[in-house]
C-alpha positions in Angstrom: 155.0 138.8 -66.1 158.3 141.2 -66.1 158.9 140.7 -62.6 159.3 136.8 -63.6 161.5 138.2 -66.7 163.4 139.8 -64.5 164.1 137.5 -61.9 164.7 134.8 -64.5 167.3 136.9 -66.1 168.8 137.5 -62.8 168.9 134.3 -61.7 170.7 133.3 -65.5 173.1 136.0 -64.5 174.4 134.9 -61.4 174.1 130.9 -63.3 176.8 132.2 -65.9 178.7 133.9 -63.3 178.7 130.9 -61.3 179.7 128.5 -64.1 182.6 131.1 -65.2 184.2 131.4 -61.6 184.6 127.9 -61.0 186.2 127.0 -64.5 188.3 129.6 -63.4 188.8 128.1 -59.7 189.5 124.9 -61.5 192.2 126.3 -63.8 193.8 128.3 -60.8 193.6 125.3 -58.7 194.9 123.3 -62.0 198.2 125.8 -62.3 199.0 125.3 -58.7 199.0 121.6 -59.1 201.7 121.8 -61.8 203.6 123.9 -59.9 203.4 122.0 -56.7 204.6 119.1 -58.8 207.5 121.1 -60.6 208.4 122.3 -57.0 208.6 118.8 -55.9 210.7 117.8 -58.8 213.4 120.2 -57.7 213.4 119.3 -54.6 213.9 115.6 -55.5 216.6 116.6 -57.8 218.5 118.8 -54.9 217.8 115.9 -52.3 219.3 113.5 -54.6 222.6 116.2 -55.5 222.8 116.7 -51.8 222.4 113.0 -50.6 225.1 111.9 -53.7 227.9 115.0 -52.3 227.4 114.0 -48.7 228.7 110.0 -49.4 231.6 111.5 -52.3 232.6 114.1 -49.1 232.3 111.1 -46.5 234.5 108.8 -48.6 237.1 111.4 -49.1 236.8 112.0 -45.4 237.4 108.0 -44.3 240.2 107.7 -47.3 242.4 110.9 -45.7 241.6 109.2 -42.2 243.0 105.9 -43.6 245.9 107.8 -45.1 246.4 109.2 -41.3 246.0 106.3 -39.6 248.6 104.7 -42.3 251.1 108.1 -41.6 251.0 107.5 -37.8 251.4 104.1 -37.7 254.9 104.3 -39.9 256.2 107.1 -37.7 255.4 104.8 -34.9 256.7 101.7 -36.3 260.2 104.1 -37.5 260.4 105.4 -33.6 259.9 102.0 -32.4 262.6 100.5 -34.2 265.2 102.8 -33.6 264.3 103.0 -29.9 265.0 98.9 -30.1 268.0 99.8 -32.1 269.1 101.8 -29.5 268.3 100.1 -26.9 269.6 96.5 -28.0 273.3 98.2 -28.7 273.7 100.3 -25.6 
């Protein structure tokens, strides 16, 4: 009759343990979900930042190319002319 006692008290033991380490399994596993998810916020948030300065720096980049191209083709056109200049008078 104690040896059943016993045993059954054992076997409650190691129940109540049991129950006790997965609730707290459950909550770990519960924390790293929400910082998973906070994590993958950011990252969102810094793809978005990154994704939004690469087309402003792009633009910039094609207007100062267009602003070039513009620049060369007056110098051009200016030599151009006075080489005709020249060249019709002389």
């Amino acid at each position: 009759m104690e040896t059943i006692a016993f045993v059954q008290g054992m076997l409650s033991v190691i129940g109540v343990l049991m129950v006790g380490g997965m609730v707290w399994a459950i909550k770990q596993i519960n924390d790293l979900k929400e910082s998973t998810q906070i994590i993958y916020q950011q990252l969102d948030n810094i793809h978005a930042e990154f994704t939004l300065r690469v087309d402003k720096e792009t633009e910039e980049l094609h207007r100062a190319l267009e602003r070039l191209e513009s620049d060369i083709n007056s110098e051009l056109d200016s030599r151009f002319d006075k080489f005709t200049t020249k060249w019709m008078k002389g």
